[in-house]
C-alpha positions as a Markdown table, in Angstrom:
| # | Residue | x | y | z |
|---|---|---|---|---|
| 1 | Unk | 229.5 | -188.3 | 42.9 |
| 2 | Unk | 231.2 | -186.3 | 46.1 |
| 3 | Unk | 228.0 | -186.1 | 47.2 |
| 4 | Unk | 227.4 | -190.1 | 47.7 |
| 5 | Unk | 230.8 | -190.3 | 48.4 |
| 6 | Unk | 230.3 | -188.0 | 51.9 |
| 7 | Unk | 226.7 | -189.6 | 52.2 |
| 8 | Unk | 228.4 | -193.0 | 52.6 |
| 9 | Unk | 230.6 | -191.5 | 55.4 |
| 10 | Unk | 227.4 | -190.0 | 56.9 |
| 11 | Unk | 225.5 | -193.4 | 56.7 |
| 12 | Unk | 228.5 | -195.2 | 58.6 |
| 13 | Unk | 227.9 | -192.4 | 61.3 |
| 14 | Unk | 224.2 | -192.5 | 61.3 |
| 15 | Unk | 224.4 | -196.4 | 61.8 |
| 16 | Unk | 225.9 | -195.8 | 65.4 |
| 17 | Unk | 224.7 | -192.8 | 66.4 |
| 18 | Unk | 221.9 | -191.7 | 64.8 |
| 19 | Unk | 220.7 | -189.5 | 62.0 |
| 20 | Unk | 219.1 | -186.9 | 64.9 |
| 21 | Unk | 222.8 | -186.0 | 65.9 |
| 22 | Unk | 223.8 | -184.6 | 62.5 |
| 23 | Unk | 224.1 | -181.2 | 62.1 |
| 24 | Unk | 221.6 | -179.8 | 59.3 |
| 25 | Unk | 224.3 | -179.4 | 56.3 |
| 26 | Unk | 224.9 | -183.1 | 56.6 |
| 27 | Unk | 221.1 | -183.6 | 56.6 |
| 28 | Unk | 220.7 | -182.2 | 53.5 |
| 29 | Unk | 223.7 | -184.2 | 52.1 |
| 30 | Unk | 221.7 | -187.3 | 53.0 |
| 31 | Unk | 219.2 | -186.2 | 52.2 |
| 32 | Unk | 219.6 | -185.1 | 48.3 |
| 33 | Unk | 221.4 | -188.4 | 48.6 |
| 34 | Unk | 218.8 | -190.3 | 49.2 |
| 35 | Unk | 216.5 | -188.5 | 46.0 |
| 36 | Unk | 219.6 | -188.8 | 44.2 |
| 37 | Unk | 219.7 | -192.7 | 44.6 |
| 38 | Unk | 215.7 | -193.7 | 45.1 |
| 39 | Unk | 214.6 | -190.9 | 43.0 |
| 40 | Unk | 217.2 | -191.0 | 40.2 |
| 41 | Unk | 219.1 | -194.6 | 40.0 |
| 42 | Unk | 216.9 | -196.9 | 41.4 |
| 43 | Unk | 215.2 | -198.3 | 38.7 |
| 44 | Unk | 211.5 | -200.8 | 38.2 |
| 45 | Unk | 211.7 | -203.1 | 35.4 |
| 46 | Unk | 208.0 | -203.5 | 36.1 |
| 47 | Unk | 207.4 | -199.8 | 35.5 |
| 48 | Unk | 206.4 | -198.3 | 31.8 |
| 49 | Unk | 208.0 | -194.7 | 32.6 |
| 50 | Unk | 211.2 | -196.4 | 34.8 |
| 51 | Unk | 212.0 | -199.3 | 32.5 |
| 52 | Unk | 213.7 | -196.8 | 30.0 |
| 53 | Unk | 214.8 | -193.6 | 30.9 |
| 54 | Unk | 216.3 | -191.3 | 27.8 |
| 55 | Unk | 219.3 | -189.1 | 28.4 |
| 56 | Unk | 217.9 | -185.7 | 28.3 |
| 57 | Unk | 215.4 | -186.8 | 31.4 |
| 58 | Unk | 218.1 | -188.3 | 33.1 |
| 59 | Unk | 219.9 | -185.0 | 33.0 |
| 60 | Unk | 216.8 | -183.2 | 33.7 |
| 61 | Unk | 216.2 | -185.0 | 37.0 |
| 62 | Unk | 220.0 | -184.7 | 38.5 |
| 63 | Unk | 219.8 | -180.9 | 37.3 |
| 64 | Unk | 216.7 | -180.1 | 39.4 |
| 65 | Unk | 218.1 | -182.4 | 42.1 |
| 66 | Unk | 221.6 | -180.6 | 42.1 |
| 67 | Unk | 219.7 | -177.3 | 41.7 |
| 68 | Unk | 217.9 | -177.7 | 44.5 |
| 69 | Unk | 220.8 | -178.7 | 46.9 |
| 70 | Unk | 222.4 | -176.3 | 46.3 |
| 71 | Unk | 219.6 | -173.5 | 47.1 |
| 72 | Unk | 219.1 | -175.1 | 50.1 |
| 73 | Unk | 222.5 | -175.3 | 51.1 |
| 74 | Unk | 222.4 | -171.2 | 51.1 |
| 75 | Unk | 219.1 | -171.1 | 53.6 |
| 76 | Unk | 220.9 | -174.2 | 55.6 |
| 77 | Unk | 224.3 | -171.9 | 56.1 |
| 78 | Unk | 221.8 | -169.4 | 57.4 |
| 79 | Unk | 220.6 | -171.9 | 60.0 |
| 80 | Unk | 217.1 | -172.2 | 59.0 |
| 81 | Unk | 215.7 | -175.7 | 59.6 |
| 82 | Unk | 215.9 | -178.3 | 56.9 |
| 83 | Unk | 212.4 | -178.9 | 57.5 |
| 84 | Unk | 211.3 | -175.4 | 57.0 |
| 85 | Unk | 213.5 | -175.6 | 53.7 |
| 86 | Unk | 212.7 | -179.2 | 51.9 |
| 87 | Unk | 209.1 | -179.5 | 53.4 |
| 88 | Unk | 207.9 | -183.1 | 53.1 |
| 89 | Unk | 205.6 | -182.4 | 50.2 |
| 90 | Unk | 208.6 | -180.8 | 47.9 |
| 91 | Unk | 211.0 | -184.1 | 49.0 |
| 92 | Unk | 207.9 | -186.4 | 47.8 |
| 93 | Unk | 207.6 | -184.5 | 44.7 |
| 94 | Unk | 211.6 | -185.4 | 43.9 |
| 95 | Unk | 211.3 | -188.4 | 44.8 |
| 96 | Unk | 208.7 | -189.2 | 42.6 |
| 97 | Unk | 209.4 | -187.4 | 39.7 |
| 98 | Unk | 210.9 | -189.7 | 37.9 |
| 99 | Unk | 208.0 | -192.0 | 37.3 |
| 100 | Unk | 204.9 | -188.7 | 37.2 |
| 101 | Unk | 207.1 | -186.9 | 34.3 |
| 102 | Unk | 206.3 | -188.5 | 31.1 |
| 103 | Unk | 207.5 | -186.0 | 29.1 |
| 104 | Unk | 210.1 | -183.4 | 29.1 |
| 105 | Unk | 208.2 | -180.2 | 29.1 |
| 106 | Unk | 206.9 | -181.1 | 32.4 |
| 107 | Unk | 209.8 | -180.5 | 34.0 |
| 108 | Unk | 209.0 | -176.5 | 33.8 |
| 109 | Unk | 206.1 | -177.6 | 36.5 |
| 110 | Unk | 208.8 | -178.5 | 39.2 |
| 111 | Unk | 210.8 | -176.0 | 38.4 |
| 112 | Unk | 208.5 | -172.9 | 38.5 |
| 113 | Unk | 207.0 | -175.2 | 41.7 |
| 114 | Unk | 210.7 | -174.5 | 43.2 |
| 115 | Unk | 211.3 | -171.3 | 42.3 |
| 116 | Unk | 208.3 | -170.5 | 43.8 |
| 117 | Unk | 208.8 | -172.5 | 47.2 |
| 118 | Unk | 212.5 | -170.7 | 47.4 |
| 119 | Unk | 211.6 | -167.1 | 46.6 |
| 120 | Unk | 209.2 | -167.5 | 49.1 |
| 121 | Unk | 212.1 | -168.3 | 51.4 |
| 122 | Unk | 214.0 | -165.4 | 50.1 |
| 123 | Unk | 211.2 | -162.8 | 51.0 |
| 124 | Unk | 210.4 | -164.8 | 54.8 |
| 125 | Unk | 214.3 | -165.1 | 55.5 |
| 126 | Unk | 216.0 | -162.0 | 53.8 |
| 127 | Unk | 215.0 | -159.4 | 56.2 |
């Protein structure tokens, strides 16, 4: 919730100056924000998988969210690029997950698929 609460502060900033001045940290705020809220809340009526959404996916789908914002937080204090951290592929993959996992096992998937993406990071970045 604190971090929709700052991402609204950060959208009223964006709106007049623009979401190139923000320093990387707030980046990643909006950006985890904006999985959090297309990935996460918004919902299709339309859609089999996004019409109902049980509780134990629901949880699954913050936790790898919240997991992951807070692993790249640690390479963002570092001052490695956000793009370099969230590549565009991994952002699509959260953003989507919602409606490609149809059942709960497959969560495992995006999370050996991060684990993998971040200890590559360790092993570039920790030297």
């Amino acid at each position: 919730m604190k971090l929709l609460t700052e991402d609204d502060r950060l959208q009223q900033i964006i709106k007049i100056v623009g979401e190139d001045v923000l320093p990387d940290d707030q980046k990643l705020v909006v950006l985890i924000s904006k999985i959090i809220k297309i990935g996460v809340l918004q919902q299709s009526a339309f859609s089999e998988v996004d019409s109902y959404c049980p509780l134990e996916k629901q949880y699954n789908l913050i936790k790898i969210i919240m997991d992951t914002y807070t692993r790249a937080k640690k390479y963002v204090e570092k001052s490695i690029a956000l793009s370099q951290i969230l590549p565009s592929e991994m952002v699509s993959k959260l953003l989507t997950m919602k409606e490609e996992i149809k059942e709960i096992a497959e969560f495992k998937n995006i999370e050996n698929m991060l684990n993998e993406h971040f200890e590559k990071l360790e092993g570039i970045y920790s030297k």
